[in-house]
TIVO-2410 file (N, C-alpha, C; in nm, 3 decimals):
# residues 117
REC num residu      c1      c2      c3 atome chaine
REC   1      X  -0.367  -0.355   0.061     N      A
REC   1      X  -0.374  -0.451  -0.047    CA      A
REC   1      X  -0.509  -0.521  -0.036     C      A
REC   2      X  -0.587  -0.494  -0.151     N      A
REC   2      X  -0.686  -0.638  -0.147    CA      A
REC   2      X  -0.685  -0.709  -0.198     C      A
REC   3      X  -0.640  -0.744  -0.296     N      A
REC   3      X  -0.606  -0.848  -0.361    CA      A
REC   3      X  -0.476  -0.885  -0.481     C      A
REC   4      X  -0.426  -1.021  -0.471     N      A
REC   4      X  -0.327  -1.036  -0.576    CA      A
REC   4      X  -0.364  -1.072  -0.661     C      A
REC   5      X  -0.333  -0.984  -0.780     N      A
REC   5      X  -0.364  -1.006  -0.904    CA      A
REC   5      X  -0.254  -1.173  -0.979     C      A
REC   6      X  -0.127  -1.121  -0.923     N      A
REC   6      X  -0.040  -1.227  -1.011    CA      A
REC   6      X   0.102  -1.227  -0.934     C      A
REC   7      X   0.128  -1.351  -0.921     N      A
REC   7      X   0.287  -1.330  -0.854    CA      A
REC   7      X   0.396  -1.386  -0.942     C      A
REC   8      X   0.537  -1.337  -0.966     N      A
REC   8      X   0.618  -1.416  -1.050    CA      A
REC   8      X   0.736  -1.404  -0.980     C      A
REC   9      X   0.813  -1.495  -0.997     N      A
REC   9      X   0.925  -1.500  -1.013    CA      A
REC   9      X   1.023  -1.509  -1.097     C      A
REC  10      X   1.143  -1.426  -1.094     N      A
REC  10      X   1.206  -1.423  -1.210    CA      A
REC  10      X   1.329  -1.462  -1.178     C      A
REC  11      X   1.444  -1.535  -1.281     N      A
REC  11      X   1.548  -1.611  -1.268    CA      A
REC  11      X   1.634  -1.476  -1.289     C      A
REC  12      X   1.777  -1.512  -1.244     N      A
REC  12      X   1.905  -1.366  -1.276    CA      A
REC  12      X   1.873  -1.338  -1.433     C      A
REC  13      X   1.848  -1.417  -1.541     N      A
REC  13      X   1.860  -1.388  -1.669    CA      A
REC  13      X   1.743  -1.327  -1.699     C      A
REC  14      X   1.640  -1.292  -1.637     N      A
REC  14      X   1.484  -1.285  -1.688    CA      A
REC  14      X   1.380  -1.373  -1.682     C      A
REC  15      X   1.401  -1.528  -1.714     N      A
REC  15      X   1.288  -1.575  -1.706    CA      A
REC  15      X   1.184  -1.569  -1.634     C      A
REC  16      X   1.066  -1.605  -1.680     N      A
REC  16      X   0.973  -1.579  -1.603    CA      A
REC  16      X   0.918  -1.671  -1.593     C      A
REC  17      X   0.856  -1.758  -1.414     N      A
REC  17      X   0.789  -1.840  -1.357    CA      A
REC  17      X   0.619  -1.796  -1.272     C      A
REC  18      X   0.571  -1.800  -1.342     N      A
REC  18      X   0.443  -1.775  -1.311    CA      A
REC  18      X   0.377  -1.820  -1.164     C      A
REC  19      X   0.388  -1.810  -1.051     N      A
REC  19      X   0.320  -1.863  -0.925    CA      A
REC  19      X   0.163  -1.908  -0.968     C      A
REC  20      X   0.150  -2.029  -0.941     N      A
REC  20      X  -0.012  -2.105  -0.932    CA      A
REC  20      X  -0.070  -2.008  -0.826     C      A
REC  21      X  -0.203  -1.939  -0.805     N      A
REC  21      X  -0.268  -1.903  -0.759    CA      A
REC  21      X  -0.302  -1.985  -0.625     C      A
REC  22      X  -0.346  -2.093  -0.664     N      A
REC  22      X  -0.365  -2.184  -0.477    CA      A
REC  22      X  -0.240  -2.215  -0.463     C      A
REC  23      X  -0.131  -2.170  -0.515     N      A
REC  23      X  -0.036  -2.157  -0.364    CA      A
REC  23      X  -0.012  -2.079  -0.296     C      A
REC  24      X  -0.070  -1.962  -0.288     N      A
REC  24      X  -0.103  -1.834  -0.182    CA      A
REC  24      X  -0.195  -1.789  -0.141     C      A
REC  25      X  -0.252  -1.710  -0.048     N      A
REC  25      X  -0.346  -1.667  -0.011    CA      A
REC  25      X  -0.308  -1.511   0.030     C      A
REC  26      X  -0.369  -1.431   0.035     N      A
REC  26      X  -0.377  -1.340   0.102    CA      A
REC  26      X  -0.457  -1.311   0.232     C      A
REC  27      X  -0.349  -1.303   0.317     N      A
REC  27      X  -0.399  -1.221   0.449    CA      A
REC  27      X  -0.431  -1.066   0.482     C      A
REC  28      X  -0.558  -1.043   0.426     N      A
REC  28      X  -0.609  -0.924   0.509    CA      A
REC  28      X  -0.536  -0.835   0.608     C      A
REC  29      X  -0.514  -0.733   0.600     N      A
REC  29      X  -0.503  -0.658   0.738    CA      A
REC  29      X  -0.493  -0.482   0.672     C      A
REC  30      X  -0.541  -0.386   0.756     N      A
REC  30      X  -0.551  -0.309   0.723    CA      A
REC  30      X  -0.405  -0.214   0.705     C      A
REC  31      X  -0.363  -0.282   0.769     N      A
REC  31      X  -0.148  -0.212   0.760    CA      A
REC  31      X  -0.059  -0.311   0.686     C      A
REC  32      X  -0.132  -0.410   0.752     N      A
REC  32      X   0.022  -0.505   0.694    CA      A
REC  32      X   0.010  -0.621   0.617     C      A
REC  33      X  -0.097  -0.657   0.537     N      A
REC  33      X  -0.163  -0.746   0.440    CA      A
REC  33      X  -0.095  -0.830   0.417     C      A
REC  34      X  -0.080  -0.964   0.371     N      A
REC  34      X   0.076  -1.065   0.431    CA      A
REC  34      X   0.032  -1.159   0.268     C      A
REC  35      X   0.108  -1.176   0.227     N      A
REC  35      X   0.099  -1.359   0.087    CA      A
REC  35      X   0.147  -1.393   0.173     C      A
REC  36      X   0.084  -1.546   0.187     N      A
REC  36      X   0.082  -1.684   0.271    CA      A
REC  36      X   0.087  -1.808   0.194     C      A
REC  37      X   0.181  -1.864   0.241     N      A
REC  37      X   0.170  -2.022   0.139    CA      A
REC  37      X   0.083  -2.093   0.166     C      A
REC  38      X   0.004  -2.197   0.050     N      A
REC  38      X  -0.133  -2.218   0.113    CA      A
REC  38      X  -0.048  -2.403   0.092     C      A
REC  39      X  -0.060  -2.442   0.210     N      A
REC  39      X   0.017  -2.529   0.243    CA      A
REC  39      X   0.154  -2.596   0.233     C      A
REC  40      X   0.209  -2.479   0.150     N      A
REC  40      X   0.346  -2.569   0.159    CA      A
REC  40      X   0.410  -2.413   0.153     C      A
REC  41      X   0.565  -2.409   0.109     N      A
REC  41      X   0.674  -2.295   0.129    CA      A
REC  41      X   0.606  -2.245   0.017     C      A
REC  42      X   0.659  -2.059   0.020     N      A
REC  42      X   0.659  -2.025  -0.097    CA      A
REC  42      X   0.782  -2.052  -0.216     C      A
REC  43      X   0.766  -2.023  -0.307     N      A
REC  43      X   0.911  -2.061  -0.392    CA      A
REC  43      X   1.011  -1.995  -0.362     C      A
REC  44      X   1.186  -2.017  -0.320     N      A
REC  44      X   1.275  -1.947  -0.288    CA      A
REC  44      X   1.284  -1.854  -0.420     C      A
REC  45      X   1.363  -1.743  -0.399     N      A
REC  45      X   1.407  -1.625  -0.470    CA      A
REC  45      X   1.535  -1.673  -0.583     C      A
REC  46      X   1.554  -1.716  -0.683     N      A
REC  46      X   1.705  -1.739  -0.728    CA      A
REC  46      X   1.791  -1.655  -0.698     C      A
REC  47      X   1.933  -1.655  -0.701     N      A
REC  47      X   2.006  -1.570  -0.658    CA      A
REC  47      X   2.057  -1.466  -0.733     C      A
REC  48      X   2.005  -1.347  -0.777     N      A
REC  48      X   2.057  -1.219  -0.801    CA      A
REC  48      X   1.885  -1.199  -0.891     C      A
REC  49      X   1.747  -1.279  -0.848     N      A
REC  49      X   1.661  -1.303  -0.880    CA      A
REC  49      X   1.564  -1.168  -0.830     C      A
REC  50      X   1.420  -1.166  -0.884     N      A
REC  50      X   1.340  -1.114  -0.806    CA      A
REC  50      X   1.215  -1.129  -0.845     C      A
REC  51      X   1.089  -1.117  -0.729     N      A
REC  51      X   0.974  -1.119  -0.756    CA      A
REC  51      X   0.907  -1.054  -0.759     C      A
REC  52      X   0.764  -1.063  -0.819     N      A
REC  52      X   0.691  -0.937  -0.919    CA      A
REC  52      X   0.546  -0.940  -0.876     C      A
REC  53      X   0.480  -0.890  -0.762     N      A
REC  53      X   0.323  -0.909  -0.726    CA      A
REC  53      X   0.293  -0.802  -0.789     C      A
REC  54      X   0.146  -0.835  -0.860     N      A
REC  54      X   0.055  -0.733  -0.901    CA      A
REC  54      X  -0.031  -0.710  -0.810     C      A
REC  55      X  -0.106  -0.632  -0.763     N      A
REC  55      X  -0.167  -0.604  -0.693    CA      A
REC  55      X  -0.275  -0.511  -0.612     C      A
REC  56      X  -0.426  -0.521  -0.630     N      A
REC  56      X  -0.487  -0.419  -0.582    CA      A
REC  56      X  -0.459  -0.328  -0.470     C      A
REC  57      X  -0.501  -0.258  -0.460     N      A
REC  57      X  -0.496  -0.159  -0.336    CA      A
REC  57      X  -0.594  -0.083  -0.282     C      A
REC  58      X  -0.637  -0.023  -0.187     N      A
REC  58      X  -0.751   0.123  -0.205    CA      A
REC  58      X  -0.873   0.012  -0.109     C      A
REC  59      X  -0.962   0.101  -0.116     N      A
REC  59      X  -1.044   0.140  -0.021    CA      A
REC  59      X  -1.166   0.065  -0.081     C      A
REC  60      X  -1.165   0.055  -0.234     N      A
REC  60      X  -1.274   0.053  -0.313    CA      A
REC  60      X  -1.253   0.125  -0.451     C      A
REC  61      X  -1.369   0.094  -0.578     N      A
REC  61      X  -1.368   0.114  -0.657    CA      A
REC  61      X  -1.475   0.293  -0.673     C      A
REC  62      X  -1.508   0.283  -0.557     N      A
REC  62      X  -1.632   0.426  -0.602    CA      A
REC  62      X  -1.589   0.511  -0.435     C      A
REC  63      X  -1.604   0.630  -0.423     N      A
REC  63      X  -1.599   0.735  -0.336    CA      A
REC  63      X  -1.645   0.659  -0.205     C      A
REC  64      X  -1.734   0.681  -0.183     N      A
REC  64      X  -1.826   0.600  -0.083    CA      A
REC  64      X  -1.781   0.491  -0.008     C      A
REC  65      X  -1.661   0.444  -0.024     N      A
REC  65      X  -1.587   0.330   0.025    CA      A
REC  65      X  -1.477   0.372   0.101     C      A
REC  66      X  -1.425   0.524   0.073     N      A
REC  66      X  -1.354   0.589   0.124    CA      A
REC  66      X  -1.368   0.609   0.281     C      A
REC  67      X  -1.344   0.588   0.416     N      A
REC  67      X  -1.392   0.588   0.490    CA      A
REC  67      X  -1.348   0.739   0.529     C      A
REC  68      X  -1.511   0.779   0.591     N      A
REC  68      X  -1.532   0.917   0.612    CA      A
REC  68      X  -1.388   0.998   0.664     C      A
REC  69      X  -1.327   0.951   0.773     N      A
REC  69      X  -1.216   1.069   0.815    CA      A
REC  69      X  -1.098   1.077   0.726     C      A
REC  70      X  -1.056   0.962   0.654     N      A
REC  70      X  -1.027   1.055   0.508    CA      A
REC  70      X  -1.083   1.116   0.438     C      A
REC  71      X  -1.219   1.085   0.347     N      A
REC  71      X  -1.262   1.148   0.261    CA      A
REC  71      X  -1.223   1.303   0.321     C      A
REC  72      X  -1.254   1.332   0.488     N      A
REC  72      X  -1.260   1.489   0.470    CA      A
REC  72      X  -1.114   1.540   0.449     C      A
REC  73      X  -1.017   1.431   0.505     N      A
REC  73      X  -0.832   1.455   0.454    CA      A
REC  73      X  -0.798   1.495   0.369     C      A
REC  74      X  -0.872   1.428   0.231     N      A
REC  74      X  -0.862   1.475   0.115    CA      A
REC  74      X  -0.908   1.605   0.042     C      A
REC  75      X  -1.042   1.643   0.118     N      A
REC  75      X  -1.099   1.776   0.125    CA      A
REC  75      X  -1.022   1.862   0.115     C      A
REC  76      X  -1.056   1.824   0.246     N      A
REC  76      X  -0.941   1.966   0.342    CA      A
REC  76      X  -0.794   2.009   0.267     C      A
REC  77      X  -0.737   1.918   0.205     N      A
REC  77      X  -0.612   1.899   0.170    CA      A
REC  77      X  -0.622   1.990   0.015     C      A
REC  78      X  -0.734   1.946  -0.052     N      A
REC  78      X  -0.785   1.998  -0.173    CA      A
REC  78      X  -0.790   2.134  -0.181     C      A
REC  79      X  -0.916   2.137  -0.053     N      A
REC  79      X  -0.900   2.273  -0.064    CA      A
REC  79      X  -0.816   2.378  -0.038     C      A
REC  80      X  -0.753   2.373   0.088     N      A
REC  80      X  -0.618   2.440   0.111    CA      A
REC  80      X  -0.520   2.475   0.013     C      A
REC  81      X  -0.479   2.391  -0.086     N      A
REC  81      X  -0.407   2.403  -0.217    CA      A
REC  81      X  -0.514   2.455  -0.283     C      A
REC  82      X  -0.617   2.447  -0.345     N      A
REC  82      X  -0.662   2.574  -0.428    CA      A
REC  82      X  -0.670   2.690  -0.356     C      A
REC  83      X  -0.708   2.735  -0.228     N      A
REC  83      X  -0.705   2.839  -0.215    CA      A
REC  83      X  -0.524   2.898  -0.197     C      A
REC  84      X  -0.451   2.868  -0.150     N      A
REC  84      X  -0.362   2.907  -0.156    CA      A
REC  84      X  -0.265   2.857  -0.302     C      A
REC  85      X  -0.316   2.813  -0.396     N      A
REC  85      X  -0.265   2.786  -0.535    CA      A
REC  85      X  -0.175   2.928  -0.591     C      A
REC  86      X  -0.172   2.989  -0.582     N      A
REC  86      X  -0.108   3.128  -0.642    CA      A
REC  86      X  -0.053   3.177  -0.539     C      A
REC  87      X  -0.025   3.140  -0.406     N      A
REC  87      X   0.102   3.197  -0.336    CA      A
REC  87      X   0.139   3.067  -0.220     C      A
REC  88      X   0.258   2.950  -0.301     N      A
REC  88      X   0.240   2.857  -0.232    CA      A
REC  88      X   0.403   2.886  -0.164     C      A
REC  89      X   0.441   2.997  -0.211     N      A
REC  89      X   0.602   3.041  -0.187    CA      A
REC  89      X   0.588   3.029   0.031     C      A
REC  90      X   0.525   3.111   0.034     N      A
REC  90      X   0.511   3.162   0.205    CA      A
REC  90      X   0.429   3.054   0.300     C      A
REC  91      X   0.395   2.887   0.227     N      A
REC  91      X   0.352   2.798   0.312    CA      A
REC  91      X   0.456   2.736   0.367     C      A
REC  92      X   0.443   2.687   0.545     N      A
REC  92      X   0.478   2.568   0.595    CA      A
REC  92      X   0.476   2.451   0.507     C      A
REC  93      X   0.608   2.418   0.486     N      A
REC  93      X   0.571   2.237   0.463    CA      A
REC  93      X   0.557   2.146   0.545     C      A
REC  94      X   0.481   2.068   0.480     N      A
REC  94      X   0.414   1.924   0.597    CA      A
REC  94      X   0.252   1.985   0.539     C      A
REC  95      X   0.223   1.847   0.605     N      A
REC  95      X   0.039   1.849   0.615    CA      A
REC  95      X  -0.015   1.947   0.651     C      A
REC  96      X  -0.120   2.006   0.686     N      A
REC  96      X  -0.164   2.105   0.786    CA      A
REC  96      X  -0.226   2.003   0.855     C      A
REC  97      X  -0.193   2.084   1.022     N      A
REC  97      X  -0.258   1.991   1.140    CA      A
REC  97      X  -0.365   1.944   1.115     C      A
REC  98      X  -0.482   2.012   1.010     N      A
REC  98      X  -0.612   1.946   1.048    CA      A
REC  98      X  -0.634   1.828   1.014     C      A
REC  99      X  -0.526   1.785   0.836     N      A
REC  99      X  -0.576   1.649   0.828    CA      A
REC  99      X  -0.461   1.584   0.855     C      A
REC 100      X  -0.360   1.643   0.947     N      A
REC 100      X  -0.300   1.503   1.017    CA      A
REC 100      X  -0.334   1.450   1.142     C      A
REC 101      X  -0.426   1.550   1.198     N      A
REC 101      X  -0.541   1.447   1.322    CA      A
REC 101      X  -0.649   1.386   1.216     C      A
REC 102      X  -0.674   1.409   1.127     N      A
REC 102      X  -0.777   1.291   1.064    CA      A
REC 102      X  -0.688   1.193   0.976     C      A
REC 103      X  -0.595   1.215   0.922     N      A
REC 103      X  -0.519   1.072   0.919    CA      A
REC 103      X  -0.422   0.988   1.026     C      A
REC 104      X  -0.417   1.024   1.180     N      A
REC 104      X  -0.318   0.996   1.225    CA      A
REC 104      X  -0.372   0.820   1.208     C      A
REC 105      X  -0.475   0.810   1.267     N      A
REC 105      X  -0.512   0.661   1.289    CA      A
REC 105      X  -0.497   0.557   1.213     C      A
REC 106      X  -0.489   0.627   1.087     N      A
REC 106      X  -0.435   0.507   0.973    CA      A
REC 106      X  -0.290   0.494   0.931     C      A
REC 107      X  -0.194   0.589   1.010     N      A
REC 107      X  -0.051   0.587   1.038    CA      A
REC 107      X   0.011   0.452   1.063     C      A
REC 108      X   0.083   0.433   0.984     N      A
REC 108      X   0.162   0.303   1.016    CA      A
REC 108      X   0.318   0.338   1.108     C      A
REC 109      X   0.318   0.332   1.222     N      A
REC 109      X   0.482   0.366   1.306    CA      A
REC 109      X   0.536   0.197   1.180     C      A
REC 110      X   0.675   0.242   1.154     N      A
REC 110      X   0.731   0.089   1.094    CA      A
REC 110      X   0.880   0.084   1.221     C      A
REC 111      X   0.926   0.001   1.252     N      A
REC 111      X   0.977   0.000   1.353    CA      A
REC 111      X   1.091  -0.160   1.309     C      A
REC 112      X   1.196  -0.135   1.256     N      A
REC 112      X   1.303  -0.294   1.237    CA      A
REC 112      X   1.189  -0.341   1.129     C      A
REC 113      X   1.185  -0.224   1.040     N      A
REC 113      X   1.183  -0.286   0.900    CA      A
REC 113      X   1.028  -0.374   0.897     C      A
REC 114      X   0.962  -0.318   0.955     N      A
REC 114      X   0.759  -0.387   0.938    CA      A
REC 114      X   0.794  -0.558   0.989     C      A
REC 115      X   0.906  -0.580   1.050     N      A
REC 115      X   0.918  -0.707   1.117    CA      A
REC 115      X   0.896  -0.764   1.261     C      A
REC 116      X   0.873  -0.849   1.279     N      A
REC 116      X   0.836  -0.899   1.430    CA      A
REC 116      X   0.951  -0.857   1.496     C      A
REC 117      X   0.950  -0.758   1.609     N      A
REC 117      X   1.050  -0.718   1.702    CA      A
REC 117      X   1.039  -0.840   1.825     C      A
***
């Protein structure tokens, strides 16, 4: 996530409550990016309620932002499916090993739900 575009909350019937912008912040992180109340609680949930973040994502807007041991993940991945595009009957499923040693590092293990154990 890099950034929140818009947060809402919505009542059981629909309504819609718009979150003020300085009352959150976003925390950075490359796995687990966090909304933070910027000094006080966030707003509780109504009950049978739910909330609605918009929200960027990605690496960047242009190639080049892509950091190199993906970009070649994506390659590799590319190319493998075109060349084998017309006989995909007789492939292994799963990744091929090569770009799951170039994505392992950006692997998220989630472990009790992405919560503090």
């Amino acid at each position: 996530m890099t950034a929140i575009t818009s947060a809402t909350v919505y009542d059981a019937v629909g309504t819609a409550s718009l979150m003020a912008p300085t009352s959150y912040v976003l925390v950075p992180d490359t796995h687990r990016p966090r909304m933070v109340a910027r000094g006080t609680l966030l707003p509780t949930v109504p009950e049978d309620g739910r909330v609605e973040i918009v929200f960027g994502a990605g690496f960047g807007a242009v190639w080049a932002n892509v950091p190199p041991d993906l970009g070649q993940a994506v390659l590799l991945l590319a190319a493998g499916y075109y060349e084998n595009r017309h006989d995909m009957v007789g492939q292994p499923a799963g990744l091929p090993p090569s770009v799951q040693v170039l994505i392992e590092r950006w692997r998220t293990v989630r472990v009790l739900g992405g919560g503090a154990a």
